[in-house]
N, C-alpha and C positions, 0 to 999 in steps of 0.2 A: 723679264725685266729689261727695261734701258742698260745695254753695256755702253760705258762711256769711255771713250776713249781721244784724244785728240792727234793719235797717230793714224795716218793713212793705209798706213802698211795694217795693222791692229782693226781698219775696218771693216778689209777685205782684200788689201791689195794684191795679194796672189791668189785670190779665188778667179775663178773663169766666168767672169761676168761682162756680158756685152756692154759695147760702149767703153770697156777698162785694158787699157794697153799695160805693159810693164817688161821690165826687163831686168836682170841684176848682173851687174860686172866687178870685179878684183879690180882695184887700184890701188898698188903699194900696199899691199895686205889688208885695206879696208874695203870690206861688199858696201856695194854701193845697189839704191835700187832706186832705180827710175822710173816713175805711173803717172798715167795721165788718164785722166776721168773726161772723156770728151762730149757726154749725153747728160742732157736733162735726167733723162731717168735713169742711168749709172750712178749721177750722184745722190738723187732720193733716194738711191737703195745704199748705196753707201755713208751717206749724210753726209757727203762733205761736197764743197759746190766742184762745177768745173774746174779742171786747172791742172796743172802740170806740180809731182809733191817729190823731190829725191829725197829719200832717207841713206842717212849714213851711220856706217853702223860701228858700234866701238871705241866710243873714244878714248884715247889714249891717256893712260896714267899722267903724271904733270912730271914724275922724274925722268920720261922717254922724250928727251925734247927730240929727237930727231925722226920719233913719230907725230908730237903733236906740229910739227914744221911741215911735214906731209898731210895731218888730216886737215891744218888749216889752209894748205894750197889749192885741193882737192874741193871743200868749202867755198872757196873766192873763187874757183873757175864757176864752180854750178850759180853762185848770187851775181857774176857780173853776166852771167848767158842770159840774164832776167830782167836785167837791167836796159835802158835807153842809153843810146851811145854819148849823151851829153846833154847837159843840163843840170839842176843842185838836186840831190839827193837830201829828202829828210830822215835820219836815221828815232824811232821813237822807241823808246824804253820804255813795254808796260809791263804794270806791276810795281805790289808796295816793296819798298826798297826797306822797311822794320818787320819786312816776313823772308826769313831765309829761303823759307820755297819759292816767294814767289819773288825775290829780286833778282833773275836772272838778266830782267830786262833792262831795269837801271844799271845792275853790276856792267853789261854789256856796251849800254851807251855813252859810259863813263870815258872806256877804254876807244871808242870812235875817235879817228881825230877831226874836228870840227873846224873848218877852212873857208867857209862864205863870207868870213868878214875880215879876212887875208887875201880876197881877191877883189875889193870892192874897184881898183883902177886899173887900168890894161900896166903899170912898172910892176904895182905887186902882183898880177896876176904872171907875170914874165918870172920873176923868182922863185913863184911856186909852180912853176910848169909840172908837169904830172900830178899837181894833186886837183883832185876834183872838187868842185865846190858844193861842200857839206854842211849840214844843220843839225843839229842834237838835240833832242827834247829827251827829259826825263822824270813826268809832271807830278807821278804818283796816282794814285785812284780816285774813283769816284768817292769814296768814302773820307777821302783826305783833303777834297779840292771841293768836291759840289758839281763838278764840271768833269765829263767824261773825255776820253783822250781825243772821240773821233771830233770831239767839239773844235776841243782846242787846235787840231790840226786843220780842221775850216776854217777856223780865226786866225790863222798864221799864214794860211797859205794864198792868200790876196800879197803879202808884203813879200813871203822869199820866192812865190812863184816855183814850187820844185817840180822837179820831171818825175818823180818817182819815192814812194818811201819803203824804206827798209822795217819792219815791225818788229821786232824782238820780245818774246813774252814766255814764260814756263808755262810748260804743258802740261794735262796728263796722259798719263798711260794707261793700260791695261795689264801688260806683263810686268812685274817689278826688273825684270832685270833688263828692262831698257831705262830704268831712274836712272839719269846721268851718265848714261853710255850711248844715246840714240839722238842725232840731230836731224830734223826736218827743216827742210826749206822748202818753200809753197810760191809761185807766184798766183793762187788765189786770196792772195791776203791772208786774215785770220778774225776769229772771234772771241775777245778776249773772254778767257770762264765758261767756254762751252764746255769741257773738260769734267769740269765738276759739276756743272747745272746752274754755274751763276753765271749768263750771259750777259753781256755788253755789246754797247752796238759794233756794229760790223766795221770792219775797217779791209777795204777792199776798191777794184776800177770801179765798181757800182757806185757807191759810197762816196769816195774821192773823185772821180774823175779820172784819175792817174793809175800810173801801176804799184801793186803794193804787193813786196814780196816780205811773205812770211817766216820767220825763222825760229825754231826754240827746241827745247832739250826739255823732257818730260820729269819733273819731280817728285811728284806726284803720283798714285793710284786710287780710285775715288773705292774708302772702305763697303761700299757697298757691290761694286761689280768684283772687288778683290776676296770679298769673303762666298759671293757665286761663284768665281773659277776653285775657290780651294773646298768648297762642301756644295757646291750645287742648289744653294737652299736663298732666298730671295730674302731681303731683311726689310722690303720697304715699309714703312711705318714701325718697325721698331728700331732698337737699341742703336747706334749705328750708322744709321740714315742720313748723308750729308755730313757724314767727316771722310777724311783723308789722311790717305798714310804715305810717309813719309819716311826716307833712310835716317839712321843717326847719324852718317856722317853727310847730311845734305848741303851742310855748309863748307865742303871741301868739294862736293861734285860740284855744286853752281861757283863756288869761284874758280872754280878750274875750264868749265862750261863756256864762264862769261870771258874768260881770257882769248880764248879759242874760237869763242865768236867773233868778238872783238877783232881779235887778226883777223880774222878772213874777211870782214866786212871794207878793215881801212886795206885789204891787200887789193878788194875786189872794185874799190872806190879809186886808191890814189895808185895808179902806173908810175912809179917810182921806181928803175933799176937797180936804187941802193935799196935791197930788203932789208938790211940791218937799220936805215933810217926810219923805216916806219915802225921795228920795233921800239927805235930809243924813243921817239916823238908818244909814244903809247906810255911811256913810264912817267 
């Protein structure tokens, strides 16, 4: 049967397969892994396209702020090594924002701080020195709009012209114990619902034009690959098929998830010396 998974590390990452580099190092107590899938046929066997994927591993409970202060520094160095050294960053939030699993994306885009229309003349852009100039979109779904995201980011992006967008969306997993403890960032972009088998179109340099770095925290385990890892037995076509499981406390990982995205996106966006202003400006 199809294992689905939307974690890179969960496809194969430390398997020894040509064409797949990787490597994992200790930072400040979190393993960090870094893979880079550089062949055509490394990613067909893997299914996920080219592209460079770090996983981080563990996130930190929400009462260790002076862990989650480390995992989100750790976070903003790997999304700004991905980034274009200048130009507006579009930050998009997907996912329905009335589904606990799946509003990581809104919850995250929320906390962006949004500066493109703070810098529109060279006095305001002098008072906001260090921040970079940012866009936030957070539109909702295909099923809520009519209009899928990578649409709407065609149809905006004639007017703010960005360098680069940031994608934020939940994932799934395979192993349950990376629900809400495992961050991936991609600069192969992403596909929203490849996860579960509901895909949307791609959002990616192919797609855009531009670079589009991936980000998201796995909520999810799709009920059918999770009841083949605990009994071995295959459920497609029956009972089962096309649902997903989900923690009970899903709603304290993703808002803890989207906080910690959140930073590290405005830490990796706006070079500000005072780090305590980017927290206040986040509240």
């Amino acid at each position: 049967m199809e294992i689905r998974t939307d974690l890179a590390l969960e496809a194969g990452g430390q398997e020894n397969i040509r064409g797949v580099s990787w490597e994992t190092v200790s930072r400040d107590g979190f393993t960090v892994h870094r893979m880079r899938v550089a062949t055509k046929e490394a990613a067909e066997r893997l299914r996920k396209p080219v592209g460079k994927y770090i996983t981080l591993r563990e996130i930190p409970d929400n009462y260790r702020e002076d862990k989650i202060r480390s995992f989100a520094d750790i976070a903003a160095e790997e999304i700004a090594s991905m980034l274009p050294e200048d130009g507006c960053v579009l930050v998009a939030g997907v996912g329905n924002p009335d589904i606990t699993a799946d509003s990581l994306g809104p919850l995250s885009a929320g906390k962006v701080i949004a500066t493109r229309h703070l810098r529109s003349t060279p006095a305001a852009a002098r008072c906001f020195e260090g921040f970079r100039s940012t866009a936030v979109i957070a539109p909702g779904v295909l099923g809520q709009t009519g209009i899928d995201i990578l649409e709407m980011i065609r149809g905006i992006s004639p007017e703010i012209s960005p360098a680069a967008v940031i994608a934020v969306d939940a994932l799934a997993a395979r192993d349950i114990s990376h629900l809400g403890k495992t961050l991936q960032i991609s600069d192969s972009g992403m596909i929203p619902g490849s996860g579960i088998g509901n895909r949307r179109m791609e959002l990616s340099r192919k797609t855009l034009g531009i670079p589009v770095i991936g980000i998201g925290v796995p909520t999810v385990v799709d009920a059918a690959t999770f009841s083949y890892d605990l009994t071995g037995r295959d459920i497609s076509g029956r009972i089962g098929e096309g649902m997903t499981v989900t923690p009970g406390n899903i709603d304290i990982l993703v808002k803890d998830s989207s906080a910690i995205i959140g930073t590290a996106i405005n830490l990796a966006l706006h070079r500000v010396s005072d780090r305590d202003m980017i927290i206040s400006l986040m509240s």
